[in-house]
N, C-alpha and C positions, 0 to 999 in steps of 0.2 A: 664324422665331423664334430659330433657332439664332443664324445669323448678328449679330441683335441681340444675346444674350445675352455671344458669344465679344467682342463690341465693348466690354462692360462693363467684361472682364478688368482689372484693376489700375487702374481710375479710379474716384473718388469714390461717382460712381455706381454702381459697382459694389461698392463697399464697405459704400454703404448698402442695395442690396438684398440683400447677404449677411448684415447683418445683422437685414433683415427677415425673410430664410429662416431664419434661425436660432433666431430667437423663434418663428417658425411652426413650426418640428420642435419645440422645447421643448414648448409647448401640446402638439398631435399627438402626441407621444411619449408623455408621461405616459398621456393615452388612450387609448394602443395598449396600455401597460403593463397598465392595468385591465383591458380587455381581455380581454388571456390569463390576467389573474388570476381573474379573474369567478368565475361560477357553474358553469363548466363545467371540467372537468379542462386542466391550462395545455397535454397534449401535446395534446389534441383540438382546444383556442383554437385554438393555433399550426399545425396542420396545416390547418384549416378557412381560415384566416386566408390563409397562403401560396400553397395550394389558387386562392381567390380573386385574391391579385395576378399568381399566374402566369398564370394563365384570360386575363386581364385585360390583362399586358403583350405576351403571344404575339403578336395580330396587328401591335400597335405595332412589336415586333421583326423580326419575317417581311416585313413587307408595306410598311411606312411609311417606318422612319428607311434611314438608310446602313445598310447591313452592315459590320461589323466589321474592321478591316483586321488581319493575319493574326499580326501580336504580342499583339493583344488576345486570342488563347484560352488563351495561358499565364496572364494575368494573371486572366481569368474564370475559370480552374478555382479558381487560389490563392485569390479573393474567393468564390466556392463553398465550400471549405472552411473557410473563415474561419468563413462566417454560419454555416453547419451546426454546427460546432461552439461556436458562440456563444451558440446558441438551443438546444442540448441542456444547455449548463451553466446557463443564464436559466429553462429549466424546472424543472432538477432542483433550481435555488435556490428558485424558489417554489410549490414541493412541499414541502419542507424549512421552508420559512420565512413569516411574513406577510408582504403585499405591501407595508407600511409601513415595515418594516425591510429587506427584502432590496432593494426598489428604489431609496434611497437612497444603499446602500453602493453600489453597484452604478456608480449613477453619478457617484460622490463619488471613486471609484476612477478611472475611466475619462478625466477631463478631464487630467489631471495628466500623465500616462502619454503622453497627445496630445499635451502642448504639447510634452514633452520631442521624442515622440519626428519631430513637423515639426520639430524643429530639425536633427535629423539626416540627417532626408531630404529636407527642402524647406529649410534653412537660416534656420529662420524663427527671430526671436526676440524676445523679452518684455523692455522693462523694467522698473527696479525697483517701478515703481507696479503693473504690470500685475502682476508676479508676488504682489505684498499683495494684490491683486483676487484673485486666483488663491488664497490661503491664507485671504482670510475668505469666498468662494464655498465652500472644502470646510471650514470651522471651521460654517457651517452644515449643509452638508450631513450632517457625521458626526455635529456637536451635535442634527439630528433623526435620526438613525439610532438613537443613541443612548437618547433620548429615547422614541423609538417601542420599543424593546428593550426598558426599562424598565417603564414603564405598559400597552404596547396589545400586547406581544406574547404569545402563548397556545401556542405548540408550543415549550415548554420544552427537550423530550427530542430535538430534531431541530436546536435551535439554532445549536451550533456547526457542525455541518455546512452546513448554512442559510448563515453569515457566510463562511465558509472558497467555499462555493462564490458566494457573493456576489460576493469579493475578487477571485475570479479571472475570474467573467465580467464587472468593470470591465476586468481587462487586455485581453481582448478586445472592450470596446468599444472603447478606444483602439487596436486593432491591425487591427480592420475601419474603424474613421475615418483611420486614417494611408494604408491602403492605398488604402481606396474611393478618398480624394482622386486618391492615385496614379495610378488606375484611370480615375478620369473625366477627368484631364489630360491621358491619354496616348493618348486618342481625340480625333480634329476634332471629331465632332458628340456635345456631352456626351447629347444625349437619344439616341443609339446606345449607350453604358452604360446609361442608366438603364434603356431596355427591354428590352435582353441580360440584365441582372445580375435584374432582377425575373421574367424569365421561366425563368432560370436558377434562381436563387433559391428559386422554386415548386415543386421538383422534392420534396425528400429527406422535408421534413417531413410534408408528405401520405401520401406512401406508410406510413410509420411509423405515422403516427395510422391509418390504417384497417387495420392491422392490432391496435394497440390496441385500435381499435373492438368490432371484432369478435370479438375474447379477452374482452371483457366480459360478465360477468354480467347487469350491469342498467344495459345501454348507452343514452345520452340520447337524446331524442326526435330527430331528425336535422335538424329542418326550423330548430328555434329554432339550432340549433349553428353551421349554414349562414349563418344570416342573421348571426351575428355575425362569420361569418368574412368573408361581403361587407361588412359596414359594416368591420370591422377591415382589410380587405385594400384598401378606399380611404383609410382613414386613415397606412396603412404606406408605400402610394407617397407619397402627398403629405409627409407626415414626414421618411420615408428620403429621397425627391427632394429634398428642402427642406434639409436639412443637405447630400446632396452637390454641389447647386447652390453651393450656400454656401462650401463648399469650394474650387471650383473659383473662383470669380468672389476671392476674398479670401483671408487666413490660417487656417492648416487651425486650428492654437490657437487664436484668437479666435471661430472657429465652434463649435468643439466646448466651450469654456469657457461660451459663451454659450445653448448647449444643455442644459447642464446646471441650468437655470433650472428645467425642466423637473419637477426634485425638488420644488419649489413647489405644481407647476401639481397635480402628483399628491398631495400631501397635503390640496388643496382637494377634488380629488375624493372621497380616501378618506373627508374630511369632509359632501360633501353626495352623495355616491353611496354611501360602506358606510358611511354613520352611525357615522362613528369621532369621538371626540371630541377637538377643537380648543382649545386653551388659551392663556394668554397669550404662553406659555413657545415652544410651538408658532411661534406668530404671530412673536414674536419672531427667532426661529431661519430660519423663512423670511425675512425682512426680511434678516439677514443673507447670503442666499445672493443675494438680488436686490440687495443692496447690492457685492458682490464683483463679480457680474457686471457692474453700471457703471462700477466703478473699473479694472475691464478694458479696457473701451470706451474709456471718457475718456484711458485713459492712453497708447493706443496711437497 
């Protein structure tokens, strides 16, 4: 499968399945975001969750793919601390804040930051149509962030911290998508990343969460926490896999612009999974982020 996939590199067809992966981490993503926002505390999600894809990618790593050829451990630590500190700012934002508000900015932030920064490292670049695609993708984006601050948000006194750490874990979405890319090109066999990085990946947040755990007063029942962290920890590979496939087979900006759909996908959820209400205004505002994301495509 490898070998078919590395055959796609820079042909049509491989442009169209990166941009099938890309809408597929969109869907998945928003998902995985609910997820850890849920019912459960988001460091517990996240630790249950990672806990699961590491479990998960371990024998694929050890036993399956290529091993790693010996540049790849510099670049696995630096993607190490990338995610870790991406997912401690992604928590303490939606601690701080509701998942309607803080996951918008969040990845309203993150595309932008992308496109720039594959042009500096992959020399890629945007024409004028793409880059309009690219400013009414986030004219929606921030017009629902905004919207959702307004009407549906409820932790007033936490807010701006909420937004402020929102802002910044968009910059490292776009600094773990510039790199991942990196990451996955500069290995032969791209599923040798994915199962390194996932099972590497699975390390920090776990141990942290069960020590939370266990500082708890009136710690959750263990088995329901578990099971979200198995359904969330196949949702994370297929997602994560699906944008860094995407990545690699096509433009790291076009991927990640196209991911950012994503913000859609999750206010459908917040509407028929946390019974938040949907308006026309709403409606509206996603139309235009799904309208930016085609004028991206078409243009390029």
């Amino acid at each position: 499968m490898s070998d078919w996939l590395i055959s796609l590199e820079g042909t049509e067809a491989g442009h169209q399945a990166a941009l099938i992966l890309a809408l597929m981490a969109a869907v998945l993503h928003a998902i995985f975001g609910a997820l850890q926002k849920g019912r459960h505390d988001p460091w517990l999600s996240r630790g249950a969750i990672d806990f699961s894809y590491g479990l998960m990618a371990a024998p694929f790593a050890l036993l399956v793919v290529p091993w790693p050829e010996p540049h790849m451990w510099v670049i696995f630590a630096a993607v190490w601390v990338i995610h870790t500190l991406y997912k401690i700012l992604q928590a303490l934002a939606y601690t701080k804040g509701s998942y309607t508000v803080v996951y918008p900015v969040v990845r309203g932030t993150g595309p932008l930051f992308t496109v720039i920064g594959a042009y500096f490292l992959f020399g890629e670049s945007f024409s004028l149509i793409q880059w309009s695609g690219v400013l009414v993708l986030l004219a929606g984006i921030f017009g629902l962030a905004a919207y959702n601050l307004r009407y549906l948000e409820t932790n007033r006194d936490t807010l701006v911290i909420a937004l402020v750490l929102a802002g910044i874990t968009g910059l490292f979405v776009a600094l773990y998508t510039t790199y991942d890319a990196y990451g996955i090109r500069a290995t032969a066999d791209p599923f040798t990343f994915l199962a390194w990085f996932f099972m590497i990946d699975g390390v920090a947040m776990p141990l942290y969460a069960a020590l939370r755990y266990r500082a708890m007063s009136n710690s959750p029942t263990m088995g329901p926490l578990m099971l979200r962290g198995f359904f969330g920890g196949v949702v994370a590979v297929l997602s994560f896999g699906s944008i860094m496939l995407a990545t690699r087979l096509d433009k790291v900006g076009e991927a990640a612009v196209l991911r950012e759909t994503s913000t859609v996908f999750a206010a459908l959820i917040g509407w028929l999974v946390l019974k938040e209400t949907v308006g026309p205004r709403r409606i509206a505002l996603m139309a235009l982020i799904a309208l930016g994301a085609v004028i991206v495509e078409m243009g390029g």
